[in-house]
N, C-alpha and C positions, 0 to 999 in steps of 0.2 A: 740185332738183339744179342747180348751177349747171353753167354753161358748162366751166371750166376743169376740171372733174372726166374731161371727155372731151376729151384734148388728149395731144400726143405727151410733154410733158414731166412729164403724173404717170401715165403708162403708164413710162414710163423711172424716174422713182422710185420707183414700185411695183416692175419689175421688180429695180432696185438693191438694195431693202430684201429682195427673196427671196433674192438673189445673196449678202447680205452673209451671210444666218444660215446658208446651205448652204454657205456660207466658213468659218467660224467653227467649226462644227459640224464639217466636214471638219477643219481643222488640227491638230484634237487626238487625230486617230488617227493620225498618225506619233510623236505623242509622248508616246503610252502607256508604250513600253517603258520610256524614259525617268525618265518621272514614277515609274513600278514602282522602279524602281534609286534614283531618289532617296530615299525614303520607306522602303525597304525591306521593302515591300510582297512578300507570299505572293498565291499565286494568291485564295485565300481573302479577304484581306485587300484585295486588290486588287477582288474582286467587292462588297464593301461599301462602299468609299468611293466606286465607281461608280455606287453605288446612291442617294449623293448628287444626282448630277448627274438625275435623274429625279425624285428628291423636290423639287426644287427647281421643275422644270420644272412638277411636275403641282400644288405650292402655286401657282405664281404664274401660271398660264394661268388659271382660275374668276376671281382678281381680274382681271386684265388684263381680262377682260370686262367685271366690273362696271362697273371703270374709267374703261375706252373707250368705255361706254355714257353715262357722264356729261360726260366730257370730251374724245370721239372720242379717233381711231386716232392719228392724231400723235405728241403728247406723246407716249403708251406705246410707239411706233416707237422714237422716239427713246431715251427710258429705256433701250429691251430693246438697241438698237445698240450705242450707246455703253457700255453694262454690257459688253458682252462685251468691247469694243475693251480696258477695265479689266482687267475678271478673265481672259482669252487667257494673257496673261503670267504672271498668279500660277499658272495651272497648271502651268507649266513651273519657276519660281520654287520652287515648295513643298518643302520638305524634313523636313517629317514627316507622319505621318499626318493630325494634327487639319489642320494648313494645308492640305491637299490636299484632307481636303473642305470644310472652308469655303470652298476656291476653286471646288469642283467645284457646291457648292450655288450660289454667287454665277453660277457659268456659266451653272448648269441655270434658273436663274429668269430669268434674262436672256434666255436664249435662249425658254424658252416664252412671257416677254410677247412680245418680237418675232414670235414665232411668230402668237400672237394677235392682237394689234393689226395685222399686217401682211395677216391673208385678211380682219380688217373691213375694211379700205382697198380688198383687192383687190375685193371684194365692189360698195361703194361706183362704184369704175371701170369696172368688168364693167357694173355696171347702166345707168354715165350713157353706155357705148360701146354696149348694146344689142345685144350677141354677146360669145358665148364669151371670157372672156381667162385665165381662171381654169387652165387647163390648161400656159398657156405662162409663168405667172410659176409655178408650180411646177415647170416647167422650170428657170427660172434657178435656182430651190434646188438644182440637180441640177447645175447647170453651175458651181454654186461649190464645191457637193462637190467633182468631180475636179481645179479646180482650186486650193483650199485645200487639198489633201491631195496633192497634185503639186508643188504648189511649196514646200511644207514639206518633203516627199522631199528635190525637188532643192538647197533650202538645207542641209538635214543632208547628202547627201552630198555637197556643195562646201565642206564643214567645218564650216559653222556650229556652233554651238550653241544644245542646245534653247531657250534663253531668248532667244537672238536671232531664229531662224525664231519664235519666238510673236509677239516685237514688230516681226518685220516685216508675218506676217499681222493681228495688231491695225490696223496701217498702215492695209492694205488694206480692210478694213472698216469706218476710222474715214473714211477717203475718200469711199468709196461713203456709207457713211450722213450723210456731210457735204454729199455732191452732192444727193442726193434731200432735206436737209432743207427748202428753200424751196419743194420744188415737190410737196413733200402735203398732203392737205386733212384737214379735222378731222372725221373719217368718223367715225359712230358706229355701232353695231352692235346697241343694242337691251340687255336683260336679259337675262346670261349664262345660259343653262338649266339644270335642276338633273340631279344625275344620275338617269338612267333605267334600271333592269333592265329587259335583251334578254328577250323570252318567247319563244316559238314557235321559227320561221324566222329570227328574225333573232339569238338564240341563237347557233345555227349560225355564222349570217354574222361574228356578233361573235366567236368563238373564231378562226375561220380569220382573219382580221382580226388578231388579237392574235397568230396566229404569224407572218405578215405584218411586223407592226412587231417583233417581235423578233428575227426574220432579219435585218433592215437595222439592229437595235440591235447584234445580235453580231457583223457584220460591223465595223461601227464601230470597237466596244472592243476586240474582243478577235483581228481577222484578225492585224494588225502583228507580236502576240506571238505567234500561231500558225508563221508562217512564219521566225521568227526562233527561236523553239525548237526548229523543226525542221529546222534547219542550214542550209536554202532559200536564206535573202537575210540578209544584216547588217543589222543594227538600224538605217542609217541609211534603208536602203533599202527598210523594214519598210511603210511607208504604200502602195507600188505598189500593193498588192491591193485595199485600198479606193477606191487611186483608179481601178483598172479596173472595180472593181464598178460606181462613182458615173458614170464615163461609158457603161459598157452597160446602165443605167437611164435614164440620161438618152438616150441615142436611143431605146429601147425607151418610153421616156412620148412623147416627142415624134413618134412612129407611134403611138402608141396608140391612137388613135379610130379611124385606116384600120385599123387591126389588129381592133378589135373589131366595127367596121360587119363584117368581110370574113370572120369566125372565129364569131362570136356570143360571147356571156359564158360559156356552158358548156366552150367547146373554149379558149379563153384560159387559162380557170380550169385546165382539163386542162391543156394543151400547156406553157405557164407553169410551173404547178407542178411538171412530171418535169423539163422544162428546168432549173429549180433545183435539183431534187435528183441532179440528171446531175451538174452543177457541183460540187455535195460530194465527190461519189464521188472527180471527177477531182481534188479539190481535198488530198483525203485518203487518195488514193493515190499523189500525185506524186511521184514520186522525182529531179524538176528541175524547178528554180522556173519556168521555161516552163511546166510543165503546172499548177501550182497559179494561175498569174496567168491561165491560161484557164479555170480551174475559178472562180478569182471574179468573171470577165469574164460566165461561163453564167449562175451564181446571179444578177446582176444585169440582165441580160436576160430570163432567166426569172418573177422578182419584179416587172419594173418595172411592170406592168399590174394585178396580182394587187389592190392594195388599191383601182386606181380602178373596176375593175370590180364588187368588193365592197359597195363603196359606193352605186353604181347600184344596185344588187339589193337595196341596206336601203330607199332609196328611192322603189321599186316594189313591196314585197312588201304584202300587207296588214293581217298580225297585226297591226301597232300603224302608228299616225298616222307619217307619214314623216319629219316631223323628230324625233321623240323615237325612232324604230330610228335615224338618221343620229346624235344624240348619244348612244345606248346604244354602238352603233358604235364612234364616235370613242372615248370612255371606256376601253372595254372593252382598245383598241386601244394607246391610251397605256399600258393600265396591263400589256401584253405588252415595254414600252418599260421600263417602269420595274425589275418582278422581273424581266426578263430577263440583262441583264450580272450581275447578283449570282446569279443560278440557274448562268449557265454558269460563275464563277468559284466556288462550290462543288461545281458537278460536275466540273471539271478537280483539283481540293483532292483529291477524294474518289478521282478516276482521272485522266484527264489531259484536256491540252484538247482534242486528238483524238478522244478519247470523248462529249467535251460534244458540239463539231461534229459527231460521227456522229449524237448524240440530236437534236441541232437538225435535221440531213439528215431524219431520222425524223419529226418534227412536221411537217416541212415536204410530206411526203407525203401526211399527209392534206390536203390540198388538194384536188391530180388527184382523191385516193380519193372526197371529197365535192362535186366537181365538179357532177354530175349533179342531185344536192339542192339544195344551193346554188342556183343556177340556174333550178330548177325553181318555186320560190315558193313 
């Protein structure tokens, strides 16, 4: 391990490279509605070319491993950055079906190498600092959520147009990933694991996981269009929800450890999960958009702990060896990522998206319900 692996300047490019993909990833949920109207996209229709943007993700995260194992984290940072700073804009750009997902797939691959090649680096740093870091560059993914998806709001409503807030968020992403490029190191991460079927205990762990990540997938896609269908907020103003969600996650991780040292993982897993599903209630009963931006402000407080404490508990249990429940886990988890936005945009097709988010409220219960088990080991 060399010296400069533990230094302020590739802690700051670590953290940049988390910032830039929770940027990038946030910007595109003010401009859902948008892309919907260009393409002329059905609810339905709209649930499958989203379904792109996962396929992409979950093709090119397994390589991005192999990858990075051969040729460290860097290079593949780099790829997965600059792809998105490319494809940001053709998503806004697109004006029919087939273009919207070739841009959505080009996104979603982009974004999962990044995704990858950026916890082998974080991994790498963590190790040569010799304490925790791992907790606070997942932070910045969270701190570029609300503010990619805040400042795309506030360029739609200052007039922009979609294509301009995309190339001004590319900007900001190609910056950040232009600042951290001299100062990462060529981390490698080992032979990407293969996938593992969850048995026992961690089963469990792996479903509740997987409605975890698909709560923060459907808030993504599909809040913008919720609240603008429902006469709430105009379409410029459509992104707010997520971005309150993505900043009452992001304090909510950033307590997290006091929260679970001070609560234990059973009463988190409780307390958490009604918390989110309080959030629904209010979110789908609001009859003013005040009460629905507090109802996505709850869901994302309530969520923001659920999957790190999950994960501790694949960990610890002892059905299976702890890194093959932690990749069962992750797996399982993505792939709640992936049929997610295309499940709720056939069950909105089929009834409305009201309905879908009641059924999401619904999954999301059992949480609290399997708290106790969970937990237990």
């Amino acid at each position: 391990m060399t010296a400069s692996a533990d230094s302020p300047s590739t802690r700051l490019a670590t953290r940049l490279s988390f910032f830039a993909a929770g940027f990038a990833l946030a910007c595109w949920a003010p401009l859902v509605p948008f892309a919907k109207a260009n393409v002329g996209a059905d609810d339905a229709m709209l649930g499958l070319l989203l379904l792109c943007l996962g396929v992409g993700s979950i093709v090119a995260m397994p390589l991005t491993g192999w990858l990075a194992a051969r040729w460290g984290g860097k290079p593949m940072m780099l790829a997965g950055g600059f792809g998105l700073v490319l494809f940001l804009p053709a998503l806004a750009a697109a004006t029919g079906p087939a273009w919207l997902a070739l841009a959505l797939l080009g996104f979603g691959a982009a974004l999962g190498t990044l995704d990858v090649a950026m916890n082998v680096h974080a991994v790498e740093v963590g190790r040569a600092a010799r304490r925790p870091l791992m907790s606070g560059f997942h932070a910045q993914f969270s701190v570029g959520g609300f503010v990619g998806a805040g400042g795309v709001t506030l360029a739609l409503s200052a007039g922009a147009s979609p294509l301009a807030a995309a190339l001004g968020g590319a900007a900001v992403v190609g910056v950040a990933m232009a600042v951290a490029w001299p100062r990462l190191l060529r981390a490698r991460g080992g032979e990407p694991a293969a996938f593992v079927a969850p048995r026992g205990h961690v089963l469990l762990l792996a479903a509740l996981a997987a409605i975890c990540f698909l709560v923060e997938g459907a808030v993504l896609d599909w809040s913008a269009l919720l609240v603008v269908e429902a006469g709430l907020l105009a379409a410029a103003q459509g992104g707010l929800g997520y971005m309150l969600f993505a900043v009452a996650m992001t304090f909510g991780r950033l307590a997290g450890d006091r929260v679970v040292a001070a609560l234990g993982d059973r009463r988190v897993l409780l307390w958490g999960g009604l918390l989110a599903v309080l959030g629904f209630a209010l979110l789908l009963a609001a009859p003013v958009a005040a009460l629905a931006l507090a109802g996505f402000a709850l869901i994302g407080l309530g969520a923001s702990n659920l999957v790190p404490v999950l994960f501790s508990l694949a960990g610890r249990q002892t059905a299976m060896p702890a890194g093959m429940a932690i990749a069962a886990v992750t797996t399982t988890g993505y792939a709640g990522v992936l049929a997610g936005p295309a499940a709720m945009g056939f069950a909105a097709h089929a009834a409305s998206l009201p309905v879908a988010f009641g059924l999401l409220a619904a999954l999301t219960a059992l949480v609290p319900l399997a708290s106790r088990r969970a937990a237990r080991g």
